[in-house]
C-alpha positions in Angstrom: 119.9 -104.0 215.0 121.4 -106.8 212.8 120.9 -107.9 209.6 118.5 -110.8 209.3 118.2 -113.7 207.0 115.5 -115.1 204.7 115.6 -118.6 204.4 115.1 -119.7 200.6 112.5 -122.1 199.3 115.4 -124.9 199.0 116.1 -124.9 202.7 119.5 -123.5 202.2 119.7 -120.5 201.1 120.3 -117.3 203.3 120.1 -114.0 201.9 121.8 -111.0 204.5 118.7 -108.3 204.3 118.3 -105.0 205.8 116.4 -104.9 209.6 114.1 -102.6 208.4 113.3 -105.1 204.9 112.3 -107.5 207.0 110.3 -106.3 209.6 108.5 -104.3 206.7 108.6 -107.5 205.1 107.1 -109.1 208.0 104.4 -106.3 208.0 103.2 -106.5 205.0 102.6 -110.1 205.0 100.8 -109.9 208.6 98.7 -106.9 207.2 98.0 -109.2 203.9 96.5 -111.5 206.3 94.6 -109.6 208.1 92.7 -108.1 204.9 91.5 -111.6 203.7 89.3 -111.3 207.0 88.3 -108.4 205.7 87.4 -109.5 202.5 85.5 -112.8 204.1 83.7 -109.9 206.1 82.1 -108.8 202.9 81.3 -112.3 201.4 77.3 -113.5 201.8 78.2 -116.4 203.4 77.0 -117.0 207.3 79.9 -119.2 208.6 79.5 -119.6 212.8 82.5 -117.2 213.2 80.5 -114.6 211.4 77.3 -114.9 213.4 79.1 -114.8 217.1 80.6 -111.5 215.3 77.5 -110.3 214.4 75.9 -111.1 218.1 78.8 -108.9 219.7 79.4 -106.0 217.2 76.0 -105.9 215.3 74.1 -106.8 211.9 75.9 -104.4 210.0 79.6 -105.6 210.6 81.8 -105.6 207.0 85.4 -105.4 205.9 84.8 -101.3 205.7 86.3 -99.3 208.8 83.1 -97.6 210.5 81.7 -94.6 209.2 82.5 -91.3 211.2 81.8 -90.8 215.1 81.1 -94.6 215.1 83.0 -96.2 217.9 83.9 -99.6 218.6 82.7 -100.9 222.4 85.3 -100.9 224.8 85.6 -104.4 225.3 85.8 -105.3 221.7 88.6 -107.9 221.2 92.0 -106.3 220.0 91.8 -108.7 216.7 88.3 -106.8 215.7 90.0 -103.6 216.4 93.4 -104.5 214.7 91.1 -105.3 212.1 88.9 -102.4 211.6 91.9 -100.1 212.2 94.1 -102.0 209.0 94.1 -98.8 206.7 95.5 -96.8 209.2 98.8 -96.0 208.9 100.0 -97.5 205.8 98.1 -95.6 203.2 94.3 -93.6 202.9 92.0 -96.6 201.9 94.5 -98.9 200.7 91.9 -101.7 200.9 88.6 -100.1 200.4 89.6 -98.4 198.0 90.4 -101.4 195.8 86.7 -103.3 196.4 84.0 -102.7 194.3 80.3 -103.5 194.0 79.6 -105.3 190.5 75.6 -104.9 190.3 73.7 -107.6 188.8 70.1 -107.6 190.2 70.5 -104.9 192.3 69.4 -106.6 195.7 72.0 -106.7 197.9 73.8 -103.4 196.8 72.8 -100.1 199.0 72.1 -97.5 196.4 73.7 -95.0 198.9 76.4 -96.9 201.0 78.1 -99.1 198.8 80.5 -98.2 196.2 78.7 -99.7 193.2 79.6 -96.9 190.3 82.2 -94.3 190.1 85.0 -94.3 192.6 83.3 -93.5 196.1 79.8 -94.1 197.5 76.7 -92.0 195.9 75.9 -90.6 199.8 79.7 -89.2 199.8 79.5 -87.6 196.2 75.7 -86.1 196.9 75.6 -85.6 200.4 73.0 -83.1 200.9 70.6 -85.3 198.3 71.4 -88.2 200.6 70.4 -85.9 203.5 66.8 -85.5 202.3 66.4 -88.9 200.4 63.6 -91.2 201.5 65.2 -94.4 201.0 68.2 -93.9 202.8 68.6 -97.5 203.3 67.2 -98.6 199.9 69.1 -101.3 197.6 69.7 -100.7 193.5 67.0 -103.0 192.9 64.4 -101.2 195.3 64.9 -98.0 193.4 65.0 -99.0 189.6 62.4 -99.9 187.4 61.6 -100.5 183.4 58.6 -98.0 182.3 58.0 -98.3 179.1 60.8 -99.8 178.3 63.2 -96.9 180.0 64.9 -96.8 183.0 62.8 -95.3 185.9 64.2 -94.2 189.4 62.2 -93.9 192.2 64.6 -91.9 193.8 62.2 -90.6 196.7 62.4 -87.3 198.6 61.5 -85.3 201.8 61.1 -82.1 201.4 60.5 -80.1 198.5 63.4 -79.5 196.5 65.3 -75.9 195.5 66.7 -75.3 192.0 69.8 -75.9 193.3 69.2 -79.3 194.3 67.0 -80.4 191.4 70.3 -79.3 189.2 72.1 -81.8 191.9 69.7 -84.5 191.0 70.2 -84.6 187.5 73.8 -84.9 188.1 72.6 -87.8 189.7 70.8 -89.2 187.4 73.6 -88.9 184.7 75.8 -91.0 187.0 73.8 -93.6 187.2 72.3 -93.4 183.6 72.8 -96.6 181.6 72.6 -99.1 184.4 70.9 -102.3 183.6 69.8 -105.1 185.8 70.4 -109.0 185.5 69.5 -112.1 187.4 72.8 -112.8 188.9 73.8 -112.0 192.5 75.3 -108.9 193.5 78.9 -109.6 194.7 81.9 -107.6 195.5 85.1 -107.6 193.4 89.0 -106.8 194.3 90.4 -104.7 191.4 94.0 -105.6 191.8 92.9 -109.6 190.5 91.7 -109.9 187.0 89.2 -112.4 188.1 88.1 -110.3 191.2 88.5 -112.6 193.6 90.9 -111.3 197.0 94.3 -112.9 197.1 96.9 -112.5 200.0 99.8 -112.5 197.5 98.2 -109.7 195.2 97.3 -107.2 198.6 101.1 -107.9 199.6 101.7 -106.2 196.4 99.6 -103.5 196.6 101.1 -103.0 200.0 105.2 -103.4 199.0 104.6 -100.8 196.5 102.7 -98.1 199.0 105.5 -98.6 201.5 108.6 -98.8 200.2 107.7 -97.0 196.7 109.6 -94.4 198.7 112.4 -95.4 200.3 113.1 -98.0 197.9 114.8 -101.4 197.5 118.0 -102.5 196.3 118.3 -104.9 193.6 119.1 -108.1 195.8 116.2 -107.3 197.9 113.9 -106.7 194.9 115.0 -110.2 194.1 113.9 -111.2 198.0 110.8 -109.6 197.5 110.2 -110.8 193.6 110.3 -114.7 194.5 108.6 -115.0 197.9 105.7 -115.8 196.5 107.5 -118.2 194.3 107.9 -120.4 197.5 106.1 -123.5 198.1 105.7 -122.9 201.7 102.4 -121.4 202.5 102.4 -117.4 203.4 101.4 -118.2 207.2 105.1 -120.2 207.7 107.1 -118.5 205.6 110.6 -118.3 208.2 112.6 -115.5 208.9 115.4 -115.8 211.0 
C-alpha cells in the first residue's frame, strides 16, 4: 500500500505519511465521533432521536456497553451496534472508564450501578452485598439521610446477614463515608477535560496514545498528529488523500 498524504490547514501542504498512520489516523478520529454519541447517550436531555432509541432498544439505553449476558436484538441497526461495541478492540474501557458520576443531590445517581465514588460501580466491588440488597435499583438520594445531624444509610437487606458479610458492610460504609448532598443536579463528568465536559479532540487523544503508545511515531508524524487539531476545518471534513 502507498504512502498517503495529509492535506495541511493552508490548502497546500502535503505531508508523505505511513499507510498504517493514516488509516489509524482515520480510526481514531471515526471512533472519536462515535463516543460523543455516547456521551449525549448519558446526557438528561430527551431530544426526538433519543426517544425513537428508547422505543426500539428500551428505557435503560446509555453510553455504557450492556452489562453481561445482555444481548442486543437481532435487527438492531449496525450504528447502535457499532456503537455499543466502541471499547472493543482498542483498549478495556477506554471510554467508561474515563466518565464519572459527580453527586450533588443524589437523585439521578444509582447507588449500585453508576460509578459515582471510587473507580468502578459499588455492585462490582460488593457483589454478594448487592446480591441481597433491597434497593437494588435505589438512587444516592433514596438511601441517605441526616439523623441527628449524621449521615444515615438506609442500606436495606434481605436476608439476615453472617459475620462475614456485616464485616463486608462496614467496608461499605467506609467507602461511602463523608458524602454530602447538595441541591444541584447530578451530572456525569469526562476526566480527560478539566471542565468535564466530552470533547472529540480530547478522546482522540486518549485514543492516539492507547494505540500507537506501542508501536510509536516518528517525529514528522508526531508533528502530523500534534497540529490536526490546530486546523480550522472541522473534525468531520478533515481530507485525507
Amino acid at each position: 500500500m502507498e504512502d498517503a498524504k495529509f492535506v495541511g490547514s493552508n490548502g497546500a501542504r502535503f505531508v508523505n505519511l505511513n499507510a498504517r498512520v493514516v488509516w489509524g489516523l482515520v480510526k481514531l478520529v471515526n471512533l472519536s465521533l462515535m463516543a460523543k454519541w455516547k456521551w449525549r447517550l448519558l446526557q438528561e436531555d430527551l431530544p426526538l432521536w433519543k426517544v425513537v432509541l428508547r422505543e426500539k432498544y428500551g428505557e435503560n439505553i446509555s453510553g455504557f456497553t450492556p452489562g453481561d449476558g445482555i444481548r442486543w436484538p437481532s435487527f438492531a441497526f449496525g450504528w447502535w451496534k457499532e456503537l455499543m461495541s466502541l471499547e472493543e478492540g482498542v483498549g478495556e474501557n477506554w471510554f467508561s472508564s474515563r466518565v464519572v458520576r459527580k453527586v450533588s443531590n443524589g437523585r439521578k445517581t444509582r447507588f449500585w450501578e453508576d460509578k459515582w465514588i471510587g473507580d468502578e460501580v459499588l455492585a462490582l466491588t460488593f457483589p454478594r452485598l448487592y446480591s441481597i440488597s433491597l434497593h437494588k435499583e435505589a438512587n444516592v438520594g433514596d438511601l441517605w439521610s441526616l439523623v441527628d445531624g449524621g449521615v444515615s444509610w438506609n442500606l436495606g437487606w434481605r436476608i439476615q446477614l453472617f459475620l462475614w458479610e456485616s464485616n463486608l458492610i462496614a467496608n461499605l460504609l467506609a467507602r461511602i463515608e463523608g458524602t454530602l448532598l447538595g441541591e444541584e443536579e447530578d451530572k456525569w463528568l469526562w476526566t480527560p477535560e478539566e471542565e468535564g465536559i466530552f470533547s472529540v479532540r480530547s478522546s482522540y487523544k486518549v485514543l492516539e496514545e492507547l494505540v500507537f503508545l506501542e508501536d510509536g511515531l516518528n517525529e514528522l508524524e508526531e508533528g502530523v498528529f500534534a497540529n490536526l487539531w490546530k486546523s480550522q476545518t472541522p473534525s468531520k471534513v478533515v481530507t485525507f488523500s
